[in-house]
C-alpha positions in Angstrom: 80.4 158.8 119.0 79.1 154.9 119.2 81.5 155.0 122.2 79.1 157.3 123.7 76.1 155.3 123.4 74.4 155.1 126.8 73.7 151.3 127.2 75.8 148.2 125.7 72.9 147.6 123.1 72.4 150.0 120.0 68.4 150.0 119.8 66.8 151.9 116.4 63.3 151.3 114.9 61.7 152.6 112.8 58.0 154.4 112.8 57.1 154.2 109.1 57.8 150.7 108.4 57.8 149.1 112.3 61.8 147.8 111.9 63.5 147.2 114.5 66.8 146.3 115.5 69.8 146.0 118.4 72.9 145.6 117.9 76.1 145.2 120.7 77.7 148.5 121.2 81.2 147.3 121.7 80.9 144.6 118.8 80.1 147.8 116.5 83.2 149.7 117.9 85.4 146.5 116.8 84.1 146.1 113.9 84.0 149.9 112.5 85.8 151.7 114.6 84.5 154.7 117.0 82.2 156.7 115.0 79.8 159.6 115.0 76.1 157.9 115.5 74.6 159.5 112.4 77.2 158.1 110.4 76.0 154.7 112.2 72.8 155.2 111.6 73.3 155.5 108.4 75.4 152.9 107.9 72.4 150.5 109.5 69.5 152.1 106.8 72.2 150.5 104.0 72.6 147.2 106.0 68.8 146.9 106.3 68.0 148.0 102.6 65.4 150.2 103.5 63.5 150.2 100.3 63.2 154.6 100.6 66.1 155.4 100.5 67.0 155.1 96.5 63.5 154.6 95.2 61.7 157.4 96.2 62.8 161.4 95.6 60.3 162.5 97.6 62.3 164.2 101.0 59.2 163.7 103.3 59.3 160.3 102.4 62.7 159.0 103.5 63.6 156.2 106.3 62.6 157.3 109.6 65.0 155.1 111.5 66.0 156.2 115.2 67.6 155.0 118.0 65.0 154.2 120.5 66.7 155.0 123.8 68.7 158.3 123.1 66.4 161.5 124.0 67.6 165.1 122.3 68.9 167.0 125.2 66.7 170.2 124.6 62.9 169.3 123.7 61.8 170.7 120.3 59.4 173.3 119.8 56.5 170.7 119.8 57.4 169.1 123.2 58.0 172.9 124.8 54.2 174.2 123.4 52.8 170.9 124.9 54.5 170.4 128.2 53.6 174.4 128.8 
């Protein structure tokens, strides 16, 4: 939930086309609602018309948009084979 974001600003970028972006936590709350932060994220790709997600079918070429500051708790496989 956005309620659950862990600082006031809501920081995304993105590492295919360099975007980047904050936005005030609690001014998205108001304005939205509380909601989950995938459906926020996606909501953002819309609001910043990033130009792959209608144009091109190709699935490994979609918006790579993230928030900056939220770490998955568990690392992935790639993080566990290079931390040892």
């Amino acid at each position: 939930m956005i309620s659950d974001y862990p600082e006031p600003k809501i920081k995304v970028s993105c590492e295919k086309c360099g975007r980047r972006a904050q936005y005030d936590r609690d001014a998205m709350i108001k304005a939205g609602g509380d909601r989950r932060l995938l459906d926020l994220l996606d909501a953002i790709q819309e609001r910043l018309k990033c130009e792959t997600l209608e144009r091109d079918p190709d699935i490994y070429n979609k918006c790579r948009l993230k928030y900056e500051n939220i770490r998955p708790a568990t690392p992935n496989a790639y993080e566990q084979a290079r931390d040892g």
